[in-house]
DRENLUM-548820 format. One record per residue (C-alpha): x, y, z; residue number from 1. Coordinates in nm, 4 decimals. Layout:
# residues N
((X,Y,Z),NUM)
...
This chain:
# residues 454
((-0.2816,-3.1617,-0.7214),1)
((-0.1163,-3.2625,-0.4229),2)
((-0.2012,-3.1187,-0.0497),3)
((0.1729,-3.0309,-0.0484),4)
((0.1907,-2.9095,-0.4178),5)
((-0.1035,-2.6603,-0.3401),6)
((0.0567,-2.5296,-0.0031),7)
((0.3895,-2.4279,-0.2098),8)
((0.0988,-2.2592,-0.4795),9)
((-0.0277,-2.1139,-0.1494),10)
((0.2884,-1.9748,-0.0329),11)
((0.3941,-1.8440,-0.3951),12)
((0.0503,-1.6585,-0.4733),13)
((0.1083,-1.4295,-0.1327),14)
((0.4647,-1.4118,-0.0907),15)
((0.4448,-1.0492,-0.1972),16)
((0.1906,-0.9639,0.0611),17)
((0.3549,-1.1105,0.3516),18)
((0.5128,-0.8551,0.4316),19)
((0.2566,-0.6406,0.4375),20)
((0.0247,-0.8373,0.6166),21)
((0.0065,-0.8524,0.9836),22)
((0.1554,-1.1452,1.1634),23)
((-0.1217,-1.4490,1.1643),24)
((-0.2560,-1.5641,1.5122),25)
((-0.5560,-1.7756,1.5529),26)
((-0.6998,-1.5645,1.8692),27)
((-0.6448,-1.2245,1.9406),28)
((-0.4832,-1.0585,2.2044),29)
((-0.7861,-0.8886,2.3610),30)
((-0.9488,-1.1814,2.4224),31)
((-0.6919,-1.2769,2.6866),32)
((-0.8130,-0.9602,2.8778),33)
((-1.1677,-1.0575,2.8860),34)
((-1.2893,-1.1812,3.2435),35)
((-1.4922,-1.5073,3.2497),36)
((-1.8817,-1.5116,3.3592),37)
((-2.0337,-1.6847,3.5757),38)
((-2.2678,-1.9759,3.4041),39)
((-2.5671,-1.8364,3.3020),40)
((-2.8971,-1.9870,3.3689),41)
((-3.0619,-2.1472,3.0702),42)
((-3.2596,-1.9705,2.8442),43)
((-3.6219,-2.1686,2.7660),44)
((-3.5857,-2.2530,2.3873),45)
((-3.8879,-2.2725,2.1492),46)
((-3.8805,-2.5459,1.8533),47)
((-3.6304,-2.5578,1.6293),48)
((-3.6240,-2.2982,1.3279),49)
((-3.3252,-2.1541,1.1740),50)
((-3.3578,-1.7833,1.2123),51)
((-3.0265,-1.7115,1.0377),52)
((-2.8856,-1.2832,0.9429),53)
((-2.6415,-1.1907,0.7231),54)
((-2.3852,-0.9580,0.8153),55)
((-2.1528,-0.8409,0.5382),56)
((-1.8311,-0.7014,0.4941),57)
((-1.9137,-0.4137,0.2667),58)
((-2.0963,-0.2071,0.5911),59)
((-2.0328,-0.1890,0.9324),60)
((-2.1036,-0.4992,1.1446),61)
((-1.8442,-0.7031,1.3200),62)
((-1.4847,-0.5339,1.2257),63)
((-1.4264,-0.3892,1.5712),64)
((-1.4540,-0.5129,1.9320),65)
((-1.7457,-0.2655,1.9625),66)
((-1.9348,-0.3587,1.6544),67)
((-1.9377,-0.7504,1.6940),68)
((-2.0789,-0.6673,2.0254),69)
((-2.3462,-0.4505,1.9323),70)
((-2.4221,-0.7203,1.6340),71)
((-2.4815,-0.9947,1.9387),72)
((-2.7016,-0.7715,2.1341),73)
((-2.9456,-0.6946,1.8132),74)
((-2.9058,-1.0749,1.7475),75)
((-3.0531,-1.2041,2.0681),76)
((-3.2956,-0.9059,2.1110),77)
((-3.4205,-1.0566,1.7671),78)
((-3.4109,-1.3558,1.8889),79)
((-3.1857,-1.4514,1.5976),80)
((-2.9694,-1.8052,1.6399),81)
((-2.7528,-1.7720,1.3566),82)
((-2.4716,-1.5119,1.2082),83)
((-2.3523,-1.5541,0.8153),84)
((-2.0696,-1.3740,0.8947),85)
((-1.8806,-1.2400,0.5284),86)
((-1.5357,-1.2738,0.6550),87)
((-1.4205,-1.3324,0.2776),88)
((-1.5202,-1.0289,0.0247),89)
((-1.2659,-0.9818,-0.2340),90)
((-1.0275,-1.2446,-0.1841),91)
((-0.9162,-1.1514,0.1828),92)
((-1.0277,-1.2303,0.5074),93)
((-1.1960,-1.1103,0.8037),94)
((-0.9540,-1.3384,1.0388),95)
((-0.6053,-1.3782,1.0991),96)
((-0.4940,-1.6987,1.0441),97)
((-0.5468,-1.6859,0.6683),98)
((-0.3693,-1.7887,0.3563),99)
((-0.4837,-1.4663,0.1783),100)
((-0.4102,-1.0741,0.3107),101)
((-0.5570,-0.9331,0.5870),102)
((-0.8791,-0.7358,0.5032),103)
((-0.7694,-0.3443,0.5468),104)
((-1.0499,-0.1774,0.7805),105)
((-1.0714,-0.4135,0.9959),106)
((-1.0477,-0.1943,1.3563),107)
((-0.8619,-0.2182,1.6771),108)
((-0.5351,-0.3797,1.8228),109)
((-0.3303,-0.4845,1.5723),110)
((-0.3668,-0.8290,1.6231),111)
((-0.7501,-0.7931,1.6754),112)
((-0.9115,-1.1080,1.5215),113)
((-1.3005,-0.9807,1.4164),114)
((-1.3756,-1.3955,1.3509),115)
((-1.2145,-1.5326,1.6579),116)
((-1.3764,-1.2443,1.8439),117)
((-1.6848,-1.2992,1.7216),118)
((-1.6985,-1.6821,1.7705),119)
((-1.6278,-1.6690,2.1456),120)
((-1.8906,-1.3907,2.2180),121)
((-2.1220,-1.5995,1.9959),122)
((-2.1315,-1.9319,2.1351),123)
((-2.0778,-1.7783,2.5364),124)
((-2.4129,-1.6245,2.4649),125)
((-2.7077,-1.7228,2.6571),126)
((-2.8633,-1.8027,2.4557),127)
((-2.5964,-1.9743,2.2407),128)
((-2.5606,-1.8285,1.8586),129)
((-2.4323,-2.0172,1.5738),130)
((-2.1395,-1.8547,1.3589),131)
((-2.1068,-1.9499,1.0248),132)
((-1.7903,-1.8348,0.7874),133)
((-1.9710,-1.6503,0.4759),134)
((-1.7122,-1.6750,0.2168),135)
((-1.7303,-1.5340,-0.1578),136)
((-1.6397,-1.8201,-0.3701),137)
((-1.5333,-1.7368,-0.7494),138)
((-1.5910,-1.3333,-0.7190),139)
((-1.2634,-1.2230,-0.5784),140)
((-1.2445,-0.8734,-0.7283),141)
((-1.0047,-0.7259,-0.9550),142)
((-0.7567,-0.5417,-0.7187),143)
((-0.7175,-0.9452,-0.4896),144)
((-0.3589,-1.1083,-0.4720),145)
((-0.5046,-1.4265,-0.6244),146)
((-0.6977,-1.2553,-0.9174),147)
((-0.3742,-1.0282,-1.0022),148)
((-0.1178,-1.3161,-1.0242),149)
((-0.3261,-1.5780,-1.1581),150)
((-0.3858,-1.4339,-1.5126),151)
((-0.4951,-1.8045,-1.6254),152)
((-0.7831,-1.8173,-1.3496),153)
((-0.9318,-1.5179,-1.4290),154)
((-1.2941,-1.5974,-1.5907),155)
((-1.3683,-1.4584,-1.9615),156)
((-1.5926,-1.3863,-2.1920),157)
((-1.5669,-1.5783,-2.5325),158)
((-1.4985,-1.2768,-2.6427),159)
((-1.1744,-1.2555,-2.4337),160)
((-1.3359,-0.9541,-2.1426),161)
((-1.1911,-1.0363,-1.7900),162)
((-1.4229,-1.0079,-1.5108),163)
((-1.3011,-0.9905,-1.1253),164)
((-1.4134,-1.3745,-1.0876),165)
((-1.2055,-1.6918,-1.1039),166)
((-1.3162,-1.9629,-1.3490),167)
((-1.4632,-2.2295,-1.1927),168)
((-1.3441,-2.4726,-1.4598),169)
((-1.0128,-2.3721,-1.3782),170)
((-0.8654,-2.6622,-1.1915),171)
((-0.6324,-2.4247,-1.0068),172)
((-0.8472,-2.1570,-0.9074),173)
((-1.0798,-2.4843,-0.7569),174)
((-0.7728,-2.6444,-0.5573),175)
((-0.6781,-2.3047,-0.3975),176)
((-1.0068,-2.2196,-0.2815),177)
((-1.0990,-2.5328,-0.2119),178)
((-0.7732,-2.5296,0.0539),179)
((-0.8334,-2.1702,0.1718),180)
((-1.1783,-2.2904,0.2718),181)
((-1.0605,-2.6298,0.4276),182)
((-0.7630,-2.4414,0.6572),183)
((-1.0728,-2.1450,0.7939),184)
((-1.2721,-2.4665,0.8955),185)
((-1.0092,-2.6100,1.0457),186)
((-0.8632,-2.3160,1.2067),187)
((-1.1687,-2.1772,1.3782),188)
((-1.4394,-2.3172,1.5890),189)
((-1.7195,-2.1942,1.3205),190)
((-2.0221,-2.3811,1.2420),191)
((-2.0409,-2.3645,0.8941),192)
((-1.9056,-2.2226,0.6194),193)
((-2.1370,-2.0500,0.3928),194)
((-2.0722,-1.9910,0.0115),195)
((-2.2062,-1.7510,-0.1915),196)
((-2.0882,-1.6363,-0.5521),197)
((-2.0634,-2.0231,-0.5994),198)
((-2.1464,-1.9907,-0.9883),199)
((-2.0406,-1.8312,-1.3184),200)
((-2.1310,-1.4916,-1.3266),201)
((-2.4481,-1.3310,-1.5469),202)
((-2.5365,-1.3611,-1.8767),203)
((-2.4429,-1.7315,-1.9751),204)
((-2.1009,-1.6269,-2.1693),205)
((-1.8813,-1.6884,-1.9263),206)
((-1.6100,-1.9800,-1.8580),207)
((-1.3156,-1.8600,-2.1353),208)
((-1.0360,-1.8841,-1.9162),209)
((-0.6973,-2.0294,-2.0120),210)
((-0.6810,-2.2981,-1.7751),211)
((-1.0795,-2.3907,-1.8064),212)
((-1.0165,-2.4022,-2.2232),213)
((-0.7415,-2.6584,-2.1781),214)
((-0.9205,-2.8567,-1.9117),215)
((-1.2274,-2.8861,-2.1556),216)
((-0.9799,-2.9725,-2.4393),217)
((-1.1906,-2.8695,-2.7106),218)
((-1.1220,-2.5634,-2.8414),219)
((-1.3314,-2.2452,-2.7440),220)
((-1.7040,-2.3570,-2.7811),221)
((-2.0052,-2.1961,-2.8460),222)
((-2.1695,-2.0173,-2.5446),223)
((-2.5135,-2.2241,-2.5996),224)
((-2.3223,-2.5228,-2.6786),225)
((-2.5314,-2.8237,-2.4458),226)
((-2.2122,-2.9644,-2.3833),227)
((-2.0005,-2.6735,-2.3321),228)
((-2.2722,-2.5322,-2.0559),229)
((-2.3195,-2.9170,-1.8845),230)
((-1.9992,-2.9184,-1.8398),231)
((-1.9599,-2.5297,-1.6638),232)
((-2.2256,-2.6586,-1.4303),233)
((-2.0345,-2.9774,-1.3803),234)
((-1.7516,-2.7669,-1.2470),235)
((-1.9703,-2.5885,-1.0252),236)
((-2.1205,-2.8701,-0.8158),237)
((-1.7838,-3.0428,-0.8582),238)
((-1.6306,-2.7762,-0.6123),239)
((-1.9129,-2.7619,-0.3969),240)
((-1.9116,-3.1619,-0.3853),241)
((-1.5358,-3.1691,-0.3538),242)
((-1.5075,-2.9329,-0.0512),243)
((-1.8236,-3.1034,0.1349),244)
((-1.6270,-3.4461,0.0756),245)
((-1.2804,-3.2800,0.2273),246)
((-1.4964,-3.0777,0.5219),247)
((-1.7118,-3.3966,0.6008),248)
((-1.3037,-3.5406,0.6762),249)
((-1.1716,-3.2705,0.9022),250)
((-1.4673,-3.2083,1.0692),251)
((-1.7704,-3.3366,1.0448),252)
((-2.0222,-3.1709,1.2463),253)
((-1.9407,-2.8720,1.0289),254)
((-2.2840,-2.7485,0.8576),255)
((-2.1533,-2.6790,0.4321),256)
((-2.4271,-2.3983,0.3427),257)
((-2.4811,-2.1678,0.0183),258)
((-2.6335,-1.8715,-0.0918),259)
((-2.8556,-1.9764,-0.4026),260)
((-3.0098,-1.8172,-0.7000),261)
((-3.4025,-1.7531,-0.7864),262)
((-3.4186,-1.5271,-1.0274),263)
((-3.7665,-1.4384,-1.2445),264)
((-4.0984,-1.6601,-1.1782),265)
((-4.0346,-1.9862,-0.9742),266)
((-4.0386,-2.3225,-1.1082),267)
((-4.3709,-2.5436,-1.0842),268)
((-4.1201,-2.9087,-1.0396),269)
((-3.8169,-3.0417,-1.1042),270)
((-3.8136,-2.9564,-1.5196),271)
((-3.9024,-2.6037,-1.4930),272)
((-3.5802,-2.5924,-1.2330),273)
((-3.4124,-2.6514,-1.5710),274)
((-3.5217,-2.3517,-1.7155),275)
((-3.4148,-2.1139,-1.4439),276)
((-3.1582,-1.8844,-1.4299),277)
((-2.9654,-2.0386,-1.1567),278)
((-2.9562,-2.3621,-1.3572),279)
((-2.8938,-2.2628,-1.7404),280)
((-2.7281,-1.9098,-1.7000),281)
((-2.4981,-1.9123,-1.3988),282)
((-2.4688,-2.3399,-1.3675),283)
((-2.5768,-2.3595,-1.0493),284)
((-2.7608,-2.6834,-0.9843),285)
((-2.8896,-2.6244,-0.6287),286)
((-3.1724,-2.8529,-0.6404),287)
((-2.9272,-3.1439,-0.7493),288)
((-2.7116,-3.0441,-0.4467),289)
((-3.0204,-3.1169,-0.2323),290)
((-3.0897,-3.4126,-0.3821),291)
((-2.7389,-3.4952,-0.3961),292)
((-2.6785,-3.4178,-0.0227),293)
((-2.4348,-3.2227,-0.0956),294)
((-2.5125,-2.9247,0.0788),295)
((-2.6604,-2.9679,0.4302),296)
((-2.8638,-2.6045,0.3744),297)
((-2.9631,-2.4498,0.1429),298)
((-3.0267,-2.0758,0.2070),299)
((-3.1929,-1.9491,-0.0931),300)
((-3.1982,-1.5725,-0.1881),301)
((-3.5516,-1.4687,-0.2289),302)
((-3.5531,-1.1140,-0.2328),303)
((-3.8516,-0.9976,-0.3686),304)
((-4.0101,-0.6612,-0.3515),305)
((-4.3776,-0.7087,-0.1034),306)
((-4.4917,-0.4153,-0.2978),307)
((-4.4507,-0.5164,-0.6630),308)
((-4.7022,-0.7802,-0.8081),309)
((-4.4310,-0.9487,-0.9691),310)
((-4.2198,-0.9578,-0.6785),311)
((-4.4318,-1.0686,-0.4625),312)
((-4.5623,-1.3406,-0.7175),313)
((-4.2374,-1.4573,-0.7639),314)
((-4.1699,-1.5108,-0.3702),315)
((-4.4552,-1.7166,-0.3482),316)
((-4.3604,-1.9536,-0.6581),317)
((-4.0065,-1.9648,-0.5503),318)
((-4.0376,-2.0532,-0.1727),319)
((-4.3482,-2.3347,-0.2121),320)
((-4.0792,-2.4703,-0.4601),321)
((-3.8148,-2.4887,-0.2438),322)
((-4.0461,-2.6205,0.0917),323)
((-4.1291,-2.9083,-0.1541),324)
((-3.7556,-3.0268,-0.2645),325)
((-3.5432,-3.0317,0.0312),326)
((-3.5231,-3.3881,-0.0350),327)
((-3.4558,-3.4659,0.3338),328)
((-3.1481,-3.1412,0.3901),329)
((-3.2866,-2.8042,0.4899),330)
((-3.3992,-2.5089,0.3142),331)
((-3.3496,-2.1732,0.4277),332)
((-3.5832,-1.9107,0.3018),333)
((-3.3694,-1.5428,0.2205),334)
((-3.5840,-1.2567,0.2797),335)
((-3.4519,-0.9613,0.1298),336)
((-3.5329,-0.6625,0.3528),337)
((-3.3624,-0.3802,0.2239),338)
((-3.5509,-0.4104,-0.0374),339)
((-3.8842,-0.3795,0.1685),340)
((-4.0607,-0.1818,0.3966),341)
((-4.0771,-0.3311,0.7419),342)
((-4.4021,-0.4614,0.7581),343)
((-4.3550,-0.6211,0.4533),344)
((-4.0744,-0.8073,0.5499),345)
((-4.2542,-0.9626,0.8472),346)
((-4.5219,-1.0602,0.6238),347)
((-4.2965,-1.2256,0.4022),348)
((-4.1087,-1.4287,0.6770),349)
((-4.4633,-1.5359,0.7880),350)
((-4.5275,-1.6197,0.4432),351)
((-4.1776,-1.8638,0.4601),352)
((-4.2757,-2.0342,0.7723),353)
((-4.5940,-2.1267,0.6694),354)
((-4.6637,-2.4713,0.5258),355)
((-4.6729,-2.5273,0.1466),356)
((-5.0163,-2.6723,-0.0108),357)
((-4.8085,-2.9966,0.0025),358)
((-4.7519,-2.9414,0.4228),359)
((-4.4008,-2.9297,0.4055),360)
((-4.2033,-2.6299,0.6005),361)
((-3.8779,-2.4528,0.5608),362)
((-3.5891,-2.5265,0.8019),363)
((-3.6452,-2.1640,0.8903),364)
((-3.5215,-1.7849,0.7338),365)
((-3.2163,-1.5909,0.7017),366)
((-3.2799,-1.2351,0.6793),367)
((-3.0869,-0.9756,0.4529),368)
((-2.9037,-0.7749,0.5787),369)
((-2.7826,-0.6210,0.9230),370)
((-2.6715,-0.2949,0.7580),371)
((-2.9804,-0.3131,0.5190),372)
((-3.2914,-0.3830,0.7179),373)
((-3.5181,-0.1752,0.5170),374)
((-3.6204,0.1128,0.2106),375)
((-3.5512,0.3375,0.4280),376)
((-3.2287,0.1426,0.5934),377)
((-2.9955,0.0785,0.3010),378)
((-2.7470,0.2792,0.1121),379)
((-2.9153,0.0878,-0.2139),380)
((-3.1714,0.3623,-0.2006),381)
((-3.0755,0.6373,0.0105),382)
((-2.7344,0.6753,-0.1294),383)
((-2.9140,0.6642,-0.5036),384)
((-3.1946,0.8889,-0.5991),385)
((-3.2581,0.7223,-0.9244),386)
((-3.3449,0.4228,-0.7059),387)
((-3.5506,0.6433,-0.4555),388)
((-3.7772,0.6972,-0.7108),389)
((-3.8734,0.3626,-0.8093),390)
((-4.0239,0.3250,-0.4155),391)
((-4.4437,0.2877,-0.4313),392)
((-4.4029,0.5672,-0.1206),393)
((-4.2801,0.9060,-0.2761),394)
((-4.1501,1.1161,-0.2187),395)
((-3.8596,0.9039,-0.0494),396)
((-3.7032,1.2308,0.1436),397)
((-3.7364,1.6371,0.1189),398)
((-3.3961,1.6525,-0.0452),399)
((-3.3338,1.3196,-0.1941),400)
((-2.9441,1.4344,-0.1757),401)
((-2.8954,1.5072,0.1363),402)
((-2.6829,1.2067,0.2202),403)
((-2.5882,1.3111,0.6114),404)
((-2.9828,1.3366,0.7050),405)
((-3.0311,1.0235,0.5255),406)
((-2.7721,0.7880,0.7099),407)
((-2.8530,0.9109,1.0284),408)
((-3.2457,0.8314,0.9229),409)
((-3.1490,0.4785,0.8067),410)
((-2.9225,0.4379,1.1072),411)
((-3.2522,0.4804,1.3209),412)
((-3.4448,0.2654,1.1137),413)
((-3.1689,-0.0358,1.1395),414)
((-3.1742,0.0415,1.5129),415)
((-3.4991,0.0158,1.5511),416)
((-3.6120,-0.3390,1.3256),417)
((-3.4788,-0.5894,1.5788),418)
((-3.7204,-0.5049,1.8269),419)
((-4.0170,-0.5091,1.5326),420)
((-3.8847,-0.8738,1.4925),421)
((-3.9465,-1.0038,1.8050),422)
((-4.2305,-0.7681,1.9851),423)
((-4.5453,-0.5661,1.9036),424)
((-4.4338,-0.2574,1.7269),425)
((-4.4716,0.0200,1.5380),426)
((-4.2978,0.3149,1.3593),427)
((-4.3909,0.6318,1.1783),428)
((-4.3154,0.6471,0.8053),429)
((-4.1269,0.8965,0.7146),430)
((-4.3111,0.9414,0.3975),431)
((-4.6978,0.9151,0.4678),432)
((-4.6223,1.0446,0.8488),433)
((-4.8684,0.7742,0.9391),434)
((-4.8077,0.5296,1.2477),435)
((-4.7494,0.1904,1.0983),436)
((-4.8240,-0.0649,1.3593),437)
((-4.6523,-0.4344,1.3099),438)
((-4.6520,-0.8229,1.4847),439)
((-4.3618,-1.0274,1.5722),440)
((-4.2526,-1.3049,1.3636),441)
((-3.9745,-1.4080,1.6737),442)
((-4.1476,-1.3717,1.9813),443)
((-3.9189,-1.6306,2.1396),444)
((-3.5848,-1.8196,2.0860),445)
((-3.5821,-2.0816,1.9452),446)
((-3.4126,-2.3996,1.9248),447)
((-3.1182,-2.4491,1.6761),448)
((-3.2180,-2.7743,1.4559),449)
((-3.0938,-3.0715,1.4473),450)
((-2.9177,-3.2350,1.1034),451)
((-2.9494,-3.6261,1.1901),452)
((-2.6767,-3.6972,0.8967),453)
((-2.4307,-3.4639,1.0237),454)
């Protein structure tokens, strides 16, 4: 499809949102009232190690002036270097000058840009931050623009069930992304762009759309088919290698990133990658992107529970796996800690910088999430009792239901885990009432590194 065929595709998908959707600038307003600073004097970096958080777009984080702020002064008291910013959920976006609508709670002036904002706050930062565009890729929900009038897109089951995801083998659904991607790079001074929900959803019967039938052009296969599921993960790493190719053109500095699968017990080499989940369920051939060099990092999402044996097993299998086949790109290792107590999650990020038996180290870690930093910090638990009472601490509160008490407690504990991160700390569980006492795992900035190919 043509650049100028897709642009009219563009323009047709959204023409009924226009309207609706607030006039797109590429900086906002406010920013022309902010004073400039005097140059600050150099902050002493450490070696370079990615320490990289995720900030989505389901919580609080970065959608007001006030909120981006307070996410930069957590960052840098964390000594964090780099923001995965979600500024794509659901098949909108976090930033103005966008193809698709305008996400509706974002906060302030009208015109109030959240990316833009964010981006100029980042990199004026002493020391500087990285921003990188966190976009969901084929998971565009059910209520989107582009999911609603793009009926042939929308993935299926073989046994016809729509899902809120567009088909990767749909050549359509991959040319519009592919060019909402390519205009945010090009549009904003970001670092990277980060995909996640780059795959076919759960459960291996997926890819029965329309458009992805006709491309195949041979009838509707058999979900185990070899052929049928090569090709699904050919479509996968076809997108990823297509946009690299077309962001490598506009700008080439730009750092292409994902956010990759290890589900179950870790792979011992190369053929037991072939067994995984990531690779025969949901297509996604992340190792073959490394060795590819089509991704420049690879920011894999190991979150693992410290306090279950398999969990913890798993971790370990999964991250000496991935310190071993970076084949010469950059790992980083996800640590999950919302799903963890603190101290746990420290351990585990000491676990990720450490060497493999082999001697080879990650790039560095990316830490999930800023609204989520612990048990006692996410809505996953304290918003579910079910879920409470899976915890190895019980019980998880006095009235597992009392949802106010239980914000404001995980509010606290969220406050309180960027200082664990880069100081000697402690807190008092709210369970055993005992003072837990923890070590740093940042206990100075450090250096961003350096990609030699980019």
């Amino acid at each position: 499809m043509s650049r100028l065929a897709l642009a009219a595709l563009v323009l047709l998908v959204f023409a009924c949102t226009a309207q609706a959707a607030p006039a797109a600038v590429v900086s906002p307003s406010s920013e022309a009232m902010v004073a400039p600073e005097p140059t600050p004097t150099p902050v002493t970096l450490g070696p370079p190690q990615y320490r990289g958080l995720w900030a989505d777009a389901f919580h609080e984080g970065f959608k007001s002036q006030a909120q981006a702020e307070r996410l930069l002064q957590d960052a840098q008291r964390a000594n964090v270097n780099a923001l995965f910013i979600q500024v794509r959920k659901a098949g909108d976006a976090y930033y103005n000058d966008s193809f698709e609508p305008r996400a509706g709670d974002i906060q302030g002036p009208p015109r109030f840009d959240p990316l833009a904002f964010l981006i100029k706050r980042a990199h004026s930062a002493n020391p500087r931050l990285e921003v990188h565009a966190w976009v969901n890729v084929f998971y565009v929900g059910r209520s989107s623009a582009v999911w609603q009038r793009n009926p042939d897109w929308v993935n299926r089951t073989s046994g016809g069930t729509a899902g809120p995801y567009l088909d990767p083998g749909s050549p359509g659904a991959q040319a519009y992304t592919r060019e909402v991607f390519l205009h945010l790079a090009t549009a904003y001074d970001i670092d990277g762009i980060h995909l996640d929900f780059v795959r076919y959803p759960e459960g291996g019967n997926w890819g029965y759309s329309p458009s992805a039938l006709s491309a195949y052009g041979q009838g509707s296969p058999d979900p185990a088919d070899p052929a049928w599921s090569q090709w699904r993960r050919d479509q996968v790493t076809g997108f990823v290698r297509g946009l690299g190719k077309d962001l490598v053109a506009a700008k080439p500095h730009l750092r292409l990133s994902a956010a990759l699968i290890p589900w179950g017990s870790g792979p011992a080499d190369t053929a037991g990658f072939a067994a995984s989940r990531a690779y025969s369920e949901v297509f996604q051939d992340w190792r073959g992107w490394l060795e590819a060099g089509i991704i420049d990092l690879a920011v894999v999402m190991n979150y693992d529970t410290a306090w279950s044996g398999f969990g913890s097993k798993w971790f370990d299998q999964w991250t000496e796996f991935e310190k071993d086949h970076q084949y010469g790109r950059r790992v980083l290792i996800g640590v999950g800690a919302y799903f963890n107590y603190p101290e746990d999650t420290l351990d585990q990020i000491r676990r990720a910088l450490a060497p493999s038996a082999r001697g080879n180290y990650a790039a560095g870690v990316a830490i999930y999430s800023y609204a989520s930093t612990s048990v006692y910090g996410t809505d996953d638990y304290y918003a579910h009792p079910e879920a409470q009472q899976t915890l190895p601490r019980q019980p998880y509160a006095a009235d597992p239901k009392d949802l106010s008490s239980l914000t404001q407690r995980a509010s606290e504990f969220n406050r309180g885990f960027w200082d664990l991160l880069a100081k000697p700390g402690a807190y008092t569980d709210p369970v055993t009432a005992g003072r837990i006492t923890t070590q740093p795992v940042f206990t100075a900035p450090a250096a961003i590194p350096v990609l030699p190919w980019k």
